[in-house]
N, C-alpha and C positions, 0 to 999 in steps of 0.2 A: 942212465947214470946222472944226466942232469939231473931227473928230476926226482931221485935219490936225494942229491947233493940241495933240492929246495927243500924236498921235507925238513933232514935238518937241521937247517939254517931256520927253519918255521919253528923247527920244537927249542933251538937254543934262544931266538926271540920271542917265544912265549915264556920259555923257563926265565930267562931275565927280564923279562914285565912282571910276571909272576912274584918273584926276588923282591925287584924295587916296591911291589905292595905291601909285600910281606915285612920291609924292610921301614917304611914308612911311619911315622912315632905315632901312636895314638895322642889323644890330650883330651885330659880333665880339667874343667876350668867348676873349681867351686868357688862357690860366690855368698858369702854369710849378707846378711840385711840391717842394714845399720847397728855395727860392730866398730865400737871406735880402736884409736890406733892404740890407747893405751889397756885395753883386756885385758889380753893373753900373754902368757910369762915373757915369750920370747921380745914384747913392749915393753915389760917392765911393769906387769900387772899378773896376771894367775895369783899367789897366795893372798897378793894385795889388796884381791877381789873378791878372795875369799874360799877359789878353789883353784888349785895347783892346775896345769894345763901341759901332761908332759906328750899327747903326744903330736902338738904342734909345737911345741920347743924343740924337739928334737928331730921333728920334721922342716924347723926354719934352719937346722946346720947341716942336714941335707942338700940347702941347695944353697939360692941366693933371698935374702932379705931384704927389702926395700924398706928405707928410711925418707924417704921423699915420692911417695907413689899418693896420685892425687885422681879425685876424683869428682865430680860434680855436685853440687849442694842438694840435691832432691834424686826421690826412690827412679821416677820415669826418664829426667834426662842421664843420668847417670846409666841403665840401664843400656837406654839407644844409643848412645856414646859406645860401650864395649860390643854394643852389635855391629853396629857401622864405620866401624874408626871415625864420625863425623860428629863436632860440636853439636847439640841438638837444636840450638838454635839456627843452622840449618832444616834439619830437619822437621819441624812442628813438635816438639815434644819438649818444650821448654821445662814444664812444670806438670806437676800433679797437680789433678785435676777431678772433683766427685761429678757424677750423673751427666756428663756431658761426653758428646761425642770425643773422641782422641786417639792419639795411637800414633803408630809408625806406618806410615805410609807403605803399599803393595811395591812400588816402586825403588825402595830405600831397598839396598844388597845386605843381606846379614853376614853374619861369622858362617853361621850354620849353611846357609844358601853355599858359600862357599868351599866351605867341606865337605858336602854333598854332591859338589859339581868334583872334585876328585875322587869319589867313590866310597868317602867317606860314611859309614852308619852315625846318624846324629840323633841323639836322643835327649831327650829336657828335662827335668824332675824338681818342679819349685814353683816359683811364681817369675810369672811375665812381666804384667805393668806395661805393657806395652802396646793394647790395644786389646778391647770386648767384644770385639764385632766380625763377622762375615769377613777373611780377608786377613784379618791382623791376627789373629791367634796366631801360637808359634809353631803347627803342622801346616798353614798359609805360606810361612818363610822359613822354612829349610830343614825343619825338623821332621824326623821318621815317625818321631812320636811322644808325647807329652801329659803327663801325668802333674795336675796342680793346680793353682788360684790363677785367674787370670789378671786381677789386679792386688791391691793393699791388704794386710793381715788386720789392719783394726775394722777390714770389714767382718772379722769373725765376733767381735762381739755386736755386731746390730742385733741379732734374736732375743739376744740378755738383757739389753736397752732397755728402761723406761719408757711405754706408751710404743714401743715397735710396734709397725703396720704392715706387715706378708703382702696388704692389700696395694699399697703402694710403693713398697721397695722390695724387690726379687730376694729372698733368704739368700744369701751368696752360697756357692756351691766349691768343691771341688770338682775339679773337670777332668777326663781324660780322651785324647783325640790319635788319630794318626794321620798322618800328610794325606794332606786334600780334603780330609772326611770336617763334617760337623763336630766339633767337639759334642761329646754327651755331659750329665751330672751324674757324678761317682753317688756324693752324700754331701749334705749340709757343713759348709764349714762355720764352725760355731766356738765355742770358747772349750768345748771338751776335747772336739776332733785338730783344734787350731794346738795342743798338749801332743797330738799323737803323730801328726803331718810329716816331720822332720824325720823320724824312723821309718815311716810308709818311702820317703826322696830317696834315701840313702839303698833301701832294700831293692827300688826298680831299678836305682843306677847300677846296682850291682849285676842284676839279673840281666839288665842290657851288657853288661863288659861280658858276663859271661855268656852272652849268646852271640857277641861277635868277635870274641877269639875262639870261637866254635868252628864259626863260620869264616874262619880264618881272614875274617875283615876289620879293619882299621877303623875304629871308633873315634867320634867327639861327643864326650858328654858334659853338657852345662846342665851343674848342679845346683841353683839359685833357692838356699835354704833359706826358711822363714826367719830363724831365728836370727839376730835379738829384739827386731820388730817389735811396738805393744801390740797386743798383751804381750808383756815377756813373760812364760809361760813353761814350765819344765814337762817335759814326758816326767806321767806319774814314775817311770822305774826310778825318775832323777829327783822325785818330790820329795825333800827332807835330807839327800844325801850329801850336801856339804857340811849339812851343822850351820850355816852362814847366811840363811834366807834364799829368797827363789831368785835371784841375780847370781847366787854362786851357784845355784843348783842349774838354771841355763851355761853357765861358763862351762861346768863339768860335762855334760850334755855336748857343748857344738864339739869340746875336743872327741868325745868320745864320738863324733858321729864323723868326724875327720876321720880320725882311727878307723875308724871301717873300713872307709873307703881305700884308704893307705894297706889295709890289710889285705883289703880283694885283688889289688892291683898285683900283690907280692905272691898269692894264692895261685893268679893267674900265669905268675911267671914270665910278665909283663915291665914289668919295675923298668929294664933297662930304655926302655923301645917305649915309655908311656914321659908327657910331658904332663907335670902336676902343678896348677897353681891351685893359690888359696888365699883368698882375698874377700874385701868390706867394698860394699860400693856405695858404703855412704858412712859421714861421722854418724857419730853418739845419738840417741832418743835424748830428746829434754822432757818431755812430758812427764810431769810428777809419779811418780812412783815404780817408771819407767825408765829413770836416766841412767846413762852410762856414761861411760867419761875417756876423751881423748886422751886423758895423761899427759904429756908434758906440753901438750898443745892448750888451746883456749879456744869453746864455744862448742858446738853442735851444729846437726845438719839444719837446711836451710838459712845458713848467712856463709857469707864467702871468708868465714876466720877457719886458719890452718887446722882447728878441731872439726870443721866442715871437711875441708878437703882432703886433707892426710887421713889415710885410713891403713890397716896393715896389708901386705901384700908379700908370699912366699911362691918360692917356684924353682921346681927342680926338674931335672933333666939329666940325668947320670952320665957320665963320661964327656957329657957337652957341657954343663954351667960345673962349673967349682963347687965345690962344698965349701958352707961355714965361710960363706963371705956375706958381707953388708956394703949398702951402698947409699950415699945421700945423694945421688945423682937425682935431678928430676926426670918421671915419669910418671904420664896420665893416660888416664882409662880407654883412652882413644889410641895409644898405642898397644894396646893388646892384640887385637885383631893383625894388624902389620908385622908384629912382631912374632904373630904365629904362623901368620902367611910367609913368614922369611925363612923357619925356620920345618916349615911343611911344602912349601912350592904352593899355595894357593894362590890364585889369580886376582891381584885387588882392580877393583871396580878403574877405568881410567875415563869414563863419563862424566865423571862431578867430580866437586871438592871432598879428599880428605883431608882429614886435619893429625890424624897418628903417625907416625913415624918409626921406623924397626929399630928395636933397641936391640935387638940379639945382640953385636958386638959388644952392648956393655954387659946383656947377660954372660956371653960367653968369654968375658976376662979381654977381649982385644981392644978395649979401650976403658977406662975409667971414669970418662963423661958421656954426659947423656945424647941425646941424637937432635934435644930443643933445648932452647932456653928459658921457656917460659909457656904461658897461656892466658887467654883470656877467662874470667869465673863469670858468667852470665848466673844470674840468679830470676829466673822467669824472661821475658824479652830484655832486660836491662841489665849493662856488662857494672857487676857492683866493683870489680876488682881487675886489675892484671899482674901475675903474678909471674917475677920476671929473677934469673940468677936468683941471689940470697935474700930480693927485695918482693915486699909485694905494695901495690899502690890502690889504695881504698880509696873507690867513688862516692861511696854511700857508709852513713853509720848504722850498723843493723848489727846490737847485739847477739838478740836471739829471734827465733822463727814467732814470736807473738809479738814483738815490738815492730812500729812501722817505721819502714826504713826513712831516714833523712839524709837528704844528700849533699853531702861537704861542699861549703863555698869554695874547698883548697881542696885538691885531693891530699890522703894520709900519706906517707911514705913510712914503711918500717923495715927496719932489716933486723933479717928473722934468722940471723947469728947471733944480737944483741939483743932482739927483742924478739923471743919467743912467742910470747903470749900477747902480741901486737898490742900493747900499751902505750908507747913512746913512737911518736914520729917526729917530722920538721913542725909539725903544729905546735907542740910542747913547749919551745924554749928548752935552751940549754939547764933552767935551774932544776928541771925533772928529768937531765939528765941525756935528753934527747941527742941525736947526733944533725948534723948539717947533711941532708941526703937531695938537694934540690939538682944537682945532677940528674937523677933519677928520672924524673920529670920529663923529662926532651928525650931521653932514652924509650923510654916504656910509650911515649907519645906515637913516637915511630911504626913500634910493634900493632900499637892497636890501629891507628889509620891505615898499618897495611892488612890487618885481619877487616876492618871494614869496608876496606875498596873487592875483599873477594866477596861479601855481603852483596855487593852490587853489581859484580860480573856475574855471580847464581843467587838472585833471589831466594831468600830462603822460605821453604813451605811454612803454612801457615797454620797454626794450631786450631783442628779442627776441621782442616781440610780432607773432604768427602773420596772417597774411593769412584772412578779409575783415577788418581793420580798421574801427570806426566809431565815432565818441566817443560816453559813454552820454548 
């Protein structure tokens, strides 16, 4: 009778282990490449840009939209940020960097790592940026499996270059690997196959949803598309199809490769039990013939002006976020990781400094502010900005990523209710209109001396620093 009575009690505590996996949300984290905030309709860009964008418009009243989601000024720290919930100036990954060693240290806990330690299927389909080498590819740190560039898209046109040398610089490849293995090369990524890459992402991440609601397993996939990178470059289907040049003809393209994925999820039958973001991890390209544009912000990536950092960011979750809400709360790319571990049960790292924070309560309507106040904008080893409440305070003047930065005998203060396009500060004088914000000053002082005293209780790794890694 007893042991009757263990069977079961064995099969009702596997049948509800069983349940709770079953029960567990998947999540899609797509990630577009330098996409400013002002694009896509739901910004206040689509026909503006030249092609309508309906079905991220109508996938941003699905959930929640963030009007203050911020990001880091370059493709690599920005990346390791949403890996690790950790400023990368911890981490060695400050800046992008050509021909030289770099990456994300073995050491450093990913999103992925994380998901994978709950039983998660994690699979990758895009570009890394986050390390070339033995160790750092993205089947090294968490992922099942990985289809894509290992670093920057303007490596696709060296082949097409003037005077290029195969002799001296490796043709960049696409890669595909799976956890532990050597990545191999698929084919040449070049200025043909750099037009056809983003339909190749979008096809294997489907083909992974559908092989782990098969297997009746709980996926994460990070979709880190090429696009709007230079070259900005349309799949021939999308060459010629706005009528508006090949800037509308990419606009039309990333919706339409969103749509897809929005459509597999619902194919899957998945929709309710799946968490979807869709987000830029970086402003606008400036490079001639390449630019895009923040919209109501000022500047582009690499300087620390709100067209640097605000970028757009969507995210639904059915019956847990609201629909067709907007928020200006601040949030930064370092709280994505935390705020999916809150909202999935993943274990965050308690060995070192994070710097993210769980927003879930402002995703999920129980509160209206955000979970910080603020942040620091390091732009390579050096904090150009802190960006704090409605104020942000500028160290340095850096309008764009070709000018050399000069750094303010005062720092700027602007507040970015009145002055959007950070024009006017206390340097100004009142005749331009400026306001009196030296308050600011002693406030913001505070926040950064206590962001640099954790500087100095965990040295931060060093850019370039060799594999094993292990803090002393």
């Amino acid at each position: 009778m007893l042991r009757r009575y263990s069977l079961v009690l064995a099969f009702l505590v596997t049948s509800f282990c069983m349940a709770q996996t079953s029960e567990r949300p998947n999540v899609v984290v797509i990630v577009m490449d330098n996409l400013g905030w002002g694009e896509i309709g739901a910004y206040g860009g689509g026909i503006l840009r030249g092609a309508p964008t309906p079905r991220l418009d109508a996938f941003a009243k699905e959930g929640m939209q963030l009007l203050n989601f911020n990001v880091e000024p370059q493709c690599t720290p920005s990346r390791s940020a949403l890996m690790t919930a950790r400023h990368p100036i911890r981490s060695g990954t400050t800046k992008v960097v050509w021909g030289l060693p770099y990456g994300m240290v073995g050491w450093e806990k990913t999103m992925a790592e994380l998901f994978s330690e709950k039983g998660y299927a994690t699979g990758m389909y895009g570009k890394w940026h986050l390390g070339d080498m033995k160790g750092r590819f993205p089947t090294d740190q968490g992922f099942d499996e990985w289809y894509g560039i290992a670093n920057t898209t303007d490596e696709s046109e060296y082949t097409s270059q003037i005077g290029f040398d195969p002799t001296v610089v490796t043709p960049p490849q696409i890669q595909q690997s799976t956890k532990g293995k050597t990545p191999t090369a698929v084919k040449e990524y070049n200025v043909k196959t750099r037009r056809t890459i983003d339909a190749e992402l979008a096809d294997k991440a489907i083909a992974f949803m559908e092989k782990s609601v098969k297997q009746d397993k709980p996926f994460f996939v990070y979709l880190p598309y090429t696009l709007a990178h230079l070259p900005t470059l349309p799949n021939p289907e999308f060459d010629g199809k706005s009528g508006n040049g090949g800037w509308a003809d990419v606009l039309m393209e990333i919706d339409h490769r969103a749509g897809q994925i929005f459509d597999a999820i619902d194919n899957l039958k998945v929709r309710e039990n799946t968490i979807v973001i869709w987000m830029s991890e970086n402003g606008p390209e400036e490079a001639s013939s390449w630019f895009g544009t923040a919209g109501y912000w000022r500047g582009h990536y690499f300087t620390a002006l709100e067209g640097s950092l605000r970028t757009p960011f969507l995210i639904r979750w059915p019956n847990k976020i609201k629909a067709g809400v907007k928020t200006d709360a601040i949030v930064h790319i370092t709280d994505v990781l935390p705020t999916l571990a809150s909202a999935v049960g993943l274990d965050m790292p308690t060995d070192r400094k994070i710097d993210g924070v769980d927003q879930m309560p402002l995703f999920m309507g129980q509160t209206e502010d955000s979970a910080r106040e603020g942040f620091p904008v390091y732009n390579g080893d050096e904090m150009f900005a802190y960006k704090w409440r409605n104020y942000k305070v500028h160290y340095y003047k850096h309008e764009n990523m070709f000018d050399k930065p000069i750094k303010h005998n005062f720092p700027r203060v602007h507040n970015l209710l009145r002055d959007p396009k950070e024009l006017f500060g206390i340097y100004g004088g009142h005749e331009t209109g400026a306001e009196n914000l030296t308050w600011v000053l002693p406030a913001v002082t505070k926040e950064v001396l206590k962001f640099k005293k954790t500087l100095q209780e965990e040295p931060p790794i060093l850019l370039g620093t060799p594999e094993p890694y292990r803090p002393k």
